[in-house]
ZAMARGU-4260 file (C-alpha; in steps of 0.2 Angstrom, whole numbers, plus 5000, padded with zeros to 4 digits):
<rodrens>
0) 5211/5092/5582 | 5200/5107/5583 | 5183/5108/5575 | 5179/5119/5561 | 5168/5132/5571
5) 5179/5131/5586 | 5191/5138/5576 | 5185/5150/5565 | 5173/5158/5581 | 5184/5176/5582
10) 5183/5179/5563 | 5165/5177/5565 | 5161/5197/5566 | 5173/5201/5551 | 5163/5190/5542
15) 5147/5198/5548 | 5153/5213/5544 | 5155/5210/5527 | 5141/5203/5523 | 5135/5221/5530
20) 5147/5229/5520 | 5136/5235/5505 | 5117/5236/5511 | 5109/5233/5527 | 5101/5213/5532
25) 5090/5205/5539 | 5098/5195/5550 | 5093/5179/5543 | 5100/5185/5526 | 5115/5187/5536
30) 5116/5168/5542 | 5113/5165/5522 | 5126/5174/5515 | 5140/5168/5528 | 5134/5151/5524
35) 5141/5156/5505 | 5159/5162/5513 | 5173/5148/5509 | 5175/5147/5527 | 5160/5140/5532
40) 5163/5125/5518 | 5144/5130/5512 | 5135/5127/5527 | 5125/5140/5534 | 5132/5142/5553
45) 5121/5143/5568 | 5109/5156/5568 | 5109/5158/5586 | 5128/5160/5588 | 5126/5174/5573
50) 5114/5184/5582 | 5124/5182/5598 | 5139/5191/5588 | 5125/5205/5581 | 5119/5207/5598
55) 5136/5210/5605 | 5143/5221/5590 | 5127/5231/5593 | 5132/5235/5610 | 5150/5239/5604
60) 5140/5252/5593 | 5147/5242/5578 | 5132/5238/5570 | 5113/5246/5572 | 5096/5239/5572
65) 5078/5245/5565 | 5062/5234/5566 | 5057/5231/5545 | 5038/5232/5547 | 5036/5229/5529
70) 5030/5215/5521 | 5019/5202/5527 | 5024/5192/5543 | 5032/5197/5559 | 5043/5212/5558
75) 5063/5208/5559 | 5078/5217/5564 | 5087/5223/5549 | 5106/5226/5556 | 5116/5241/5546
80) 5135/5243/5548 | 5138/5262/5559 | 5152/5273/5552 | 5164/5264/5569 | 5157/5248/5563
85) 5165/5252/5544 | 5181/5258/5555 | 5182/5241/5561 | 5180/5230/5545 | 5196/5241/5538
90) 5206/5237/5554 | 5199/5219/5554 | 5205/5220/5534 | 5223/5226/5539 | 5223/5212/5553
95) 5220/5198/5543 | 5233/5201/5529 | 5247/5203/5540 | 5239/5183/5546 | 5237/5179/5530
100) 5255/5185/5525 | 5262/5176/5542 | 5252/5159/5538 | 5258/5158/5521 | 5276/5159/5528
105) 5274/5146/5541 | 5269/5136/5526 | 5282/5140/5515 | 5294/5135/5531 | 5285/5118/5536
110) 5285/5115/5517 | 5303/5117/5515 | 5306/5105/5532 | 5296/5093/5526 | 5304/5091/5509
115) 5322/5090/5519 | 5314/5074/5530 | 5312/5065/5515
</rodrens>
């Protein structure tokens, strides 16, 4: 049996993406707000492999970064959603309904032969 992060590693940047949906983050605000999706069972995932998805998105011109100089401390990258980025989350949205509609049916179908076993 697969691990939970093994598994859920591809639906990582939909996720991202929305948490960047309404406002731009910082990117540990990012790693927070995953940690709050059902999928991650309320654990915050790792912060490393996060940034590796937002470094990667960024380069797919997905994403955009600005240094936040404000406040006190270091300054941060705060990562913003670019109008292909948005594009993206509507065909990731698409994509995973027509999964969500085909799960549900594989479990309708291995419900249905599990009752006839019995």
């Amino acid at each position: 049996m697969h691990a939970l992060g093994k598994t859920l590693a591809r639906i990582v940047q939909p996720a991202v993406m929305a948490a960047l949906a309404k406002e731009p983050l910082h990117g540990y605000l990012i790693v927070q707000r995953l940690g709050t999706m059902a999928m991650f069972r309320g654990q915050s995932p790792d912060p490393t492999g996060v940034y590796r998805v937002l470094k990667s998105m960024e380069r797919d011109g997905l994403v955009e970064s600005t240094w936040d100089m404000a406040g006190s401390g270091p300054a941060r990258h705060c990562y913003a959603l670019t109008p292909a980025g948005h594009a993206c989350l509507e065909q990731w949205l698409l994509t995973l309904k027509t999964y969500q509609k085909s799960i549900g049916e594989l479990v309708r179908t291995l419900q249905h032969a599990s009752r006839r076993r019995k």
